[in-house]
C-alpha positions as CSV (number, residue, x, y, z in Angstrom):
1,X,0.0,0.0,0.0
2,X,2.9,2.7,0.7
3,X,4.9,1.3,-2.1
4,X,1.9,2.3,-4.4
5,X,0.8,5.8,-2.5
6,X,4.6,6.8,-3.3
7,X,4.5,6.0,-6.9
8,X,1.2,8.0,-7.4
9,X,2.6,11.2,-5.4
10,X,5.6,10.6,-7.7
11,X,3.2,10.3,-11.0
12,X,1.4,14.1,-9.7
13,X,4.8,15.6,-9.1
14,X,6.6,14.3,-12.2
15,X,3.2,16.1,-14.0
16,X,3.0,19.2,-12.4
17,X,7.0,19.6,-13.2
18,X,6.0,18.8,-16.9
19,X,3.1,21.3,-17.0
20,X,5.0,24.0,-15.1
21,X,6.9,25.1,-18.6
22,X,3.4,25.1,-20.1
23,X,2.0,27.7,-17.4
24,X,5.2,29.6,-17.9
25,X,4.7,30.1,-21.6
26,X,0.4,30.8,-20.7
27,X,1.6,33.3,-18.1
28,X,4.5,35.4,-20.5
29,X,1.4,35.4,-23.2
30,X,-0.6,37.4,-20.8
31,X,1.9,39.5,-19.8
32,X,2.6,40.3,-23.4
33,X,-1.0,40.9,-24.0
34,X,-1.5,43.5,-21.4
35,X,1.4,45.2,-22.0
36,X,0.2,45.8,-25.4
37,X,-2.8,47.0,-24.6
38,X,-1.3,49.6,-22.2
39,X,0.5,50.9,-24.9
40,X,-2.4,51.3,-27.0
41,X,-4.5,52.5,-24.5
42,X,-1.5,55.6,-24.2
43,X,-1.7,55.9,-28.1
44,X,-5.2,56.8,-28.1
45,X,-5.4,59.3,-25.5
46,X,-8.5,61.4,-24.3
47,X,-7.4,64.8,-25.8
48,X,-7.2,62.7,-29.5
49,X,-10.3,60.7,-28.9
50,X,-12.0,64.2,-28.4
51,X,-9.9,66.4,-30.4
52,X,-9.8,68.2,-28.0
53,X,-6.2,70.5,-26.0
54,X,-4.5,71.1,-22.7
55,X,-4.5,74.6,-22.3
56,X,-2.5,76.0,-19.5
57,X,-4.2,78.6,-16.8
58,X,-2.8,80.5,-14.0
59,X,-4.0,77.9,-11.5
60,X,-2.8,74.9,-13.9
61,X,-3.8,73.0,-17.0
62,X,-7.1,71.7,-18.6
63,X,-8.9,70.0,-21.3
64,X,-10.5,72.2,-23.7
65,X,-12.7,70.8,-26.2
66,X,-13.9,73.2,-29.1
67,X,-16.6,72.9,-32.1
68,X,-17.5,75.8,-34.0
69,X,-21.1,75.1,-35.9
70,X,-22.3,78.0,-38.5
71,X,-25.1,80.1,-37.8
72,X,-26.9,78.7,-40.5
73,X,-27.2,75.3,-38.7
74,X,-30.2,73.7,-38.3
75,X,-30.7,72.0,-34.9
76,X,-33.5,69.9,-35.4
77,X,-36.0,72.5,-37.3
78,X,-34.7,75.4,-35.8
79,X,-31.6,77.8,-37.0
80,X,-29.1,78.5,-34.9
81,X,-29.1,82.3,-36.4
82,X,-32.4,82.4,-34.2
83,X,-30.7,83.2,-31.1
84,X,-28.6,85.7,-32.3
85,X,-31.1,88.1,-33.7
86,X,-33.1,88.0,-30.3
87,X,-34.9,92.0,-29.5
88,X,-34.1,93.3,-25.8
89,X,-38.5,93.1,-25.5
90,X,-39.0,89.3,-25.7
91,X,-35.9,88.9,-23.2
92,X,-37.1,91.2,-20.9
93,X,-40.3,89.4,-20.5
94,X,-38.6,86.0,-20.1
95,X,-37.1,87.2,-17.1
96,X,-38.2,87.3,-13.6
97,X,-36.5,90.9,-13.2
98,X,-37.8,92.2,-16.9
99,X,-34.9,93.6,-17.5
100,X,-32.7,92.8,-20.6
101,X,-29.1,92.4,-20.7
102,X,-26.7,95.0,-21.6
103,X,-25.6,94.0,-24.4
104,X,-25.9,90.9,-27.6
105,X,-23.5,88.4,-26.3
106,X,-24.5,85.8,-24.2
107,X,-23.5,82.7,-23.2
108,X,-25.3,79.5,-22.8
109,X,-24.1,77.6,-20.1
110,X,-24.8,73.7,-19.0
111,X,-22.9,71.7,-16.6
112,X,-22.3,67.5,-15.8
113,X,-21.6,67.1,-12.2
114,X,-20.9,64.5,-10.4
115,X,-24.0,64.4,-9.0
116,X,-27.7,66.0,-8.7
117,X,-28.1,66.7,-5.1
118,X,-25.6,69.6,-5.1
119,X,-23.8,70.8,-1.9
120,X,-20.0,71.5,-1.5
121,X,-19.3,67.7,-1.9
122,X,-20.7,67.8,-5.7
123,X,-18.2,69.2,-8.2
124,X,-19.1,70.1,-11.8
125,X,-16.4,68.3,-13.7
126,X,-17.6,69.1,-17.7
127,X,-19.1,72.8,-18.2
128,X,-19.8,73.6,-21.3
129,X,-20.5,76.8,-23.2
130,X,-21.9,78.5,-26.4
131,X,-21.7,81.6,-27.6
132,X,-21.6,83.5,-31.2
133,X,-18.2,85.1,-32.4
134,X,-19.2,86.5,-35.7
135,X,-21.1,84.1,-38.1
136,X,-20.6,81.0,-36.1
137,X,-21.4,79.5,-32.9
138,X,-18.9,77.7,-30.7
139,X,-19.3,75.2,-28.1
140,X,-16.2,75.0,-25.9
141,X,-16.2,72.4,-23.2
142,X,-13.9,72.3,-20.1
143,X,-13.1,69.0,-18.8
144,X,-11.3,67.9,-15.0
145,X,-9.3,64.7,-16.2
146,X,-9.3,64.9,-12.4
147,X,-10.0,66.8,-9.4
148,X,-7.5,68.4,-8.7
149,X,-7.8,70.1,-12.3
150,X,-11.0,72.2,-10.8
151,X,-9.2,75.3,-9.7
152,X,-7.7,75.2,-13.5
153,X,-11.4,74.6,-14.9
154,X,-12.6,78.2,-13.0
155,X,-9.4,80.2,-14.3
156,X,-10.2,79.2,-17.6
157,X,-14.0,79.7,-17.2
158,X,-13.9,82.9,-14.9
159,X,-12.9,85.4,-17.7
160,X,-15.3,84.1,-20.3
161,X,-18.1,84.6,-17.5
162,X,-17.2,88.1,-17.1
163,X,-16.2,89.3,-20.9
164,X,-20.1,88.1,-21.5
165,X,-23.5,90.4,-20.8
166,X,-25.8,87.7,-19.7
167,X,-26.5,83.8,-18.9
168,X,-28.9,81.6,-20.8
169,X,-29.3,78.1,-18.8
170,X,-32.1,75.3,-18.3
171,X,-32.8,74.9,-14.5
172,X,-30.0,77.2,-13.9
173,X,-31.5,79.0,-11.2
174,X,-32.3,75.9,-9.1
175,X,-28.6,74.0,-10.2
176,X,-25.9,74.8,-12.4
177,X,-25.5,78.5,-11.2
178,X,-26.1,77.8,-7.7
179,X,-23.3,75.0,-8.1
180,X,-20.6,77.1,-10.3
181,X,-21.5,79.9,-7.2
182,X,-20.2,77.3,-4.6
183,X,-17.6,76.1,-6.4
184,X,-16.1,79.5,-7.1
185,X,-16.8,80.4,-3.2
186,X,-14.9,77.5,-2.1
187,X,-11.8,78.5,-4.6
188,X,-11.5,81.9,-3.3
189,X,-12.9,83.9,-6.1
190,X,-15.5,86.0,-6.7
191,X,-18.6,85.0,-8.4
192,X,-19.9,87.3,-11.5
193,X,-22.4,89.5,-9.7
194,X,-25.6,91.5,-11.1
195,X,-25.5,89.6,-14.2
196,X,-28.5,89.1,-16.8
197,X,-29.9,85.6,-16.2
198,X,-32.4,84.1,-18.5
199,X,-33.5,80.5,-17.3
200,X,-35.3,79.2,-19.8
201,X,-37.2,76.0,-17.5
202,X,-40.0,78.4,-16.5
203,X,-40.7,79.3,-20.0
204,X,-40.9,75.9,-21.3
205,X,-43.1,74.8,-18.4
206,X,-45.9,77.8,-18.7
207,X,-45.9,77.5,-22.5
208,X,-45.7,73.1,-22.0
209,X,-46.6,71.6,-19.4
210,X,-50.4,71.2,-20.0
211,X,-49.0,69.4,-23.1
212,X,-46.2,67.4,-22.3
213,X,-45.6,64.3,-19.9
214,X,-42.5,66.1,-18.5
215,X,-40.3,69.6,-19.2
216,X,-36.8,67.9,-19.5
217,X,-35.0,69.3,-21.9
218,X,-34.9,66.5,-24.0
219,X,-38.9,66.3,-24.1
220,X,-39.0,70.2,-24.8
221,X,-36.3,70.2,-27.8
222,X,-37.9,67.0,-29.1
223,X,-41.6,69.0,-29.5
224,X,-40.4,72.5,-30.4
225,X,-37.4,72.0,-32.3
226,X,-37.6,68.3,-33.9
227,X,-34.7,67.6,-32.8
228,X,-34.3,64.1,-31.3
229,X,-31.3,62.4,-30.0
230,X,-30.2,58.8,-31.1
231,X,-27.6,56.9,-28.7
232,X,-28.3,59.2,-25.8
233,X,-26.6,58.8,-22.6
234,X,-28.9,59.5,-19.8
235,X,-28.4,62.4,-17.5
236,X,-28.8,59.8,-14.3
237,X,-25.8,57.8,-15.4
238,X,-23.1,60.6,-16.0
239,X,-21.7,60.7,-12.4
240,X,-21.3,57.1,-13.0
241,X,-19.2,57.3,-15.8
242,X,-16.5,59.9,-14.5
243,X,-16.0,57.8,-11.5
244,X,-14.9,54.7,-13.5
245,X,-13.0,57.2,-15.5
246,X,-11.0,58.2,-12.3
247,X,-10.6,54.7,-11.6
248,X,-9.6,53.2,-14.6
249,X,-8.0,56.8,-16.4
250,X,-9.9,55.3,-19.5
251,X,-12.5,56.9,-21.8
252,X,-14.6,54.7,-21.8
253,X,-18.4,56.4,-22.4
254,X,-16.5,59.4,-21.8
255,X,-16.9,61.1,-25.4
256,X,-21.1,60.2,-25.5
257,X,-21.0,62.7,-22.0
258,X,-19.5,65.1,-24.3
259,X,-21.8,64.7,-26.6
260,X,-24.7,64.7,-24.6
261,X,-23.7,68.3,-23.0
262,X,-23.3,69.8,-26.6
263,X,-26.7,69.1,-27.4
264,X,-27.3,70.6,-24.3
265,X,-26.1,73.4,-25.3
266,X,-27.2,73.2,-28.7
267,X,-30.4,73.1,-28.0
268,X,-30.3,75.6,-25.2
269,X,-29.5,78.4,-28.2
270,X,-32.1,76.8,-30.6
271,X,-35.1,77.0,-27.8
272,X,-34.0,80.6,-26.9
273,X,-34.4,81.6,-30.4
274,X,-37.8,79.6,-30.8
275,X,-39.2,80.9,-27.8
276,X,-37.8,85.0,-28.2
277,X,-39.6,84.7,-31.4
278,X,-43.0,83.4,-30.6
279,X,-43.0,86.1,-28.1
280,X,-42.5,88.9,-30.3
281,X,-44.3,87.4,-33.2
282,X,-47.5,86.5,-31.0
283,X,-50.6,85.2,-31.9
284,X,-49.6,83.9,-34.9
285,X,-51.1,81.0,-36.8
286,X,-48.4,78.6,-36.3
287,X,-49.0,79.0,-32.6
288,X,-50.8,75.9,-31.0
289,X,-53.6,76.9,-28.6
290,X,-51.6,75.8,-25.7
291,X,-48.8,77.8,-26.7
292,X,-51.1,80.9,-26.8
293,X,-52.5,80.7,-23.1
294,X,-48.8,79.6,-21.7
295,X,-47.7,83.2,-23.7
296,X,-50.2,84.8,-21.7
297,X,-48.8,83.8,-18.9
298,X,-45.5,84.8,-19.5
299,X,-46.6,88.2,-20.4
300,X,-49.0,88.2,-17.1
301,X,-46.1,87.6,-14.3
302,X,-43.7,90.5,-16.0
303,X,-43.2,93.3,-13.9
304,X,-41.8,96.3,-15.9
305,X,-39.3,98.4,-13.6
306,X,-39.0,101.0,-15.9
307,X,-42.3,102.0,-17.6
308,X,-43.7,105.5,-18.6
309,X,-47.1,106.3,-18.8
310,X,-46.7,107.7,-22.0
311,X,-46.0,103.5,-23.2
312,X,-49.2,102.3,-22.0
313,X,-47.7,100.3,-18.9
314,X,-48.0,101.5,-15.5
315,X,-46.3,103.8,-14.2
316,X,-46.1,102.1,-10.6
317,X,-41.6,100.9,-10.8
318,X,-41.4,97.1,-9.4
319,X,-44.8,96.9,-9.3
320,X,-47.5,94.3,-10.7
321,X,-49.9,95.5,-13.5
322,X,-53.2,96.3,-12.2
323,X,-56.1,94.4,-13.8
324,X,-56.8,97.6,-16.0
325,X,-53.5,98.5,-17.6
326,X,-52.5,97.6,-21.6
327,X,-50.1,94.8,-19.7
328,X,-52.8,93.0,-17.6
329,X,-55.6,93.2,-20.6
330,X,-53.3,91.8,-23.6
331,X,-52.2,88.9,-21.8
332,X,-55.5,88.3,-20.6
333,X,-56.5,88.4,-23.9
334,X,-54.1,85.8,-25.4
335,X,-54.8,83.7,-22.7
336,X,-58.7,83.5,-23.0
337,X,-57.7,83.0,-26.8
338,X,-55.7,80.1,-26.0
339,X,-58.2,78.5,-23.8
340,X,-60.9,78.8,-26.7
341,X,-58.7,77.3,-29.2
342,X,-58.6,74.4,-26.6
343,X,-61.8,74.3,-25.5
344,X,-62.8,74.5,-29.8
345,X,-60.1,71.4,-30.4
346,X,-61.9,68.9,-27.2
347,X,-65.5,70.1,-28.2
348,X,-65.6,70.5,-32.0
349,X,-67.7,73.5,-31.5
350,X,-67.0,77.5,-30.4
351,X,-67.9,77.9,-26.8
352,X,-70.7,80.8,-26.8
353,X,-69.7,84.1,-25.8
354,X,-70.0,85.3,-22.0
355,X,-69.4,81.5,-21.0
356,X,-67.6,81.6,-17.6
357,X,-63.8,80.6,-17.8
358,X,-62.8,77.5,-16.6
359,X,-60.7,79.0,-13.6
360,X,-62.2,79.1,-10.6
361,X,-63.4,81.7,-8.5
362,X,-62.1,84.4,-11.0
363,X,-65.5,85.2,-13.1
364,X,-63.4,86.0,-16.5
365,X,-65.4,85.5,-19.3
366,X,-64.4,83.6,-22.9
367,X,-63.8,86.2,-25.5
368,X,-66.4,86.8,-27.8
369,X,-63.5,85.9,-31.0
370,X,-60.1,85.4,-30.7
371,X,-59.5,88.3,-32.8
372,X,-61.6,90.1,-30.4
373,X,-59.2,88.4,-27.7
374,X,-55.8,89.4,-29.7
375,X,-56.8,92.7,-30.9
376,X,-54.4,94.5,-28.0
377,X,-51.7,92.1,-29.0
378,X,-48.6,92.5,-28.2
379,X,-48.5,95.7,-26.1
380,X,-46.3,98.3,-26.5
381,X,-43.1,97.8,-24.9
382,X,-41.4,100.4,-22.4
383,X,-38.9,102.8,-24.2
């Protein structure tokens, strides 16, 4: 019995001696393998997969990605030139101060963070902006390759904020400036102050949301501009991706975050153009019956701070138009026109005049016509 136990452990180690050049040769493969793929993973870096530059700051060096697009380009159904042509009235009455900006150039600003709760532990690692310089429109896009490339990001970003007369953003009010705010607090420098803000969110959900299932952005551009994204990384999974980027200092889904935030801001200038317009061109045919009662709206919470009674507008500075003023009866009037081209389109039939408006408790009446309704349209605008 021991004579044949010794022979088998003899028979195992005699094989594992022969296999043990075998392993070697599996092993050195491997090796060879992964080294080659490290050095191709160093060919291909992230500033050639994006085409993109390290620019040097005062505070250190970044990753700048650039893309110029002509002013003729169509985003979706909707030119780009749009935004560029936009009258100081329509901006004035997208704002919550109704006051427009100083001057044409403004910047459209969007931001990927690495997460949506904010707070001082959420950094915004990708900000992108737009802006016309002459007859084209550029999207530049600064990117941390890691975090402690953030006080380069704001020395880069910190002039452009300031050259600039005003801020167009989607939820900008409730995230990306409150963010960029912290961010440049915590770095020890000082944040642009007094400057024109134009959040477009509020627009798109007075002139929208009776209409659409949400007022993301990517529901919004879809309905007004026809523009629709194919391959589109979800906002929800971006903070994802830059932390296995830190881990693994590979791309990875890296260039589709890119791409995701030039749409945004794409389709930030598009929608500023599209809705500027429908508020100076208002009521117009191609204007939905929706679209006419959320422009009443907007014209119904602007305050003007600066209106002479010779305009038409109340003379009262900062405060709301009184039911009786030019203001207060031609956005009444595009309302009540809006809400009998939707109450036309679910009965079939015109509602009769003097029938009582569908609001509660405020007596208003239906117009007798929508040109009736429209005839005050727009008001004058303060000089």
């Amino acid at each position: 019995m021991c004579s044949s136990g010794s022979s088998l452990a003899v028979d195992r180690v005699a094989r594992m001696s022969d296999a043990i050049p075998d392993l070697s040769r599996v092993i050195r493969r491997l090796e060879a393998k992964s080294r080659l793929n490290v050095a191709s993973r160093h060919m291909s870096s992230l500033e050639e997969l994006l085409g993109g530059v390290v620019e040097e700051t005062e505070r250190g060096r970044v990753l700048v990605v650039r893309r110029r697009f002509e002013a003729g380009h169509l985003h979706g159904r909707q030119l780009l030139d749009a935004a560029r042509g936009m009258a100081d009235a329509p901006l004035a009455v997208l704002t919550r101060t109704g006051v427009p900006p100083a001057g044409p150039r403004l910047l459209y600003l969007d931001t990927e963070t690495t997460g949506l709760s904010g707070g001082t532990g959420t950094y915004a690692f990708l900000v992108g902006v737009g802006f016309f310089d002459g007859g084209t429109f550029e999207v530049r896009q600064y990117f941390m390759r890691d975090l402690d490339e953030e006080p380069a990001l704001l020395a880069a970003l910190d002039p452009l904020l300031r050259e600039m007369d005003g801020l167009v953003t989607y939820n900008g009010t409730g995230f990306d400036l409150p963010l960029l705010e912290t961010r440049f607090v915590l770095a020890r420098r000082r944040w642009p102050e007094a400057v024109f803000h134009l959040d477009l969110l509020p627009a798109a959900r007075r002139l929208w949301s009776s209409r659409l299932p949400d007022c993301r952005l990517g529901t919004v551009e879809q309905h007004a501009l026809g523009f629709a994204r194919e391959w589109d990384l979800p906002g929800a999974l971006i903070p994802s991706v830059y932390f296995e980027y830190l881990r693994r200092k590979m791309p990875g889904e890296l260039p589709r975050v890119f791409e995701h935030n030039r749409h945004d801001i794409l389709s930030l200038a598009a929608l500023a153009g599209w809705v500027s317009d429908a508020v100076a061109r208002a009521p117009g045919p191609e204007l939905g019956a929706e679209e006419l009662a959320g422009l009443g709206r907007l014209w119904g919470r602007w305050t003007p701070t600066a209106a002479k009674p010779a305009t038409g507008w109340p003379s009262t500075e900062g405060s709301p138009a009184p039911r009786g003023s030019a203001c207060s009866g031609a956005w009444r009037g595009v309302r009540s026109a809006g809400r009998a081209g939707t109450l036309r389109a679910c009965s079939g039939r015109r509602p009769r005049a003097g029938r009582v408006s569908l609001t509660r408790g405020r007596g208003r009446r239906w117009p007798r016509s929508t040109s009736t309704a429209c005839a005050t349209w727009p008001p004058r605008m303060p000089s």
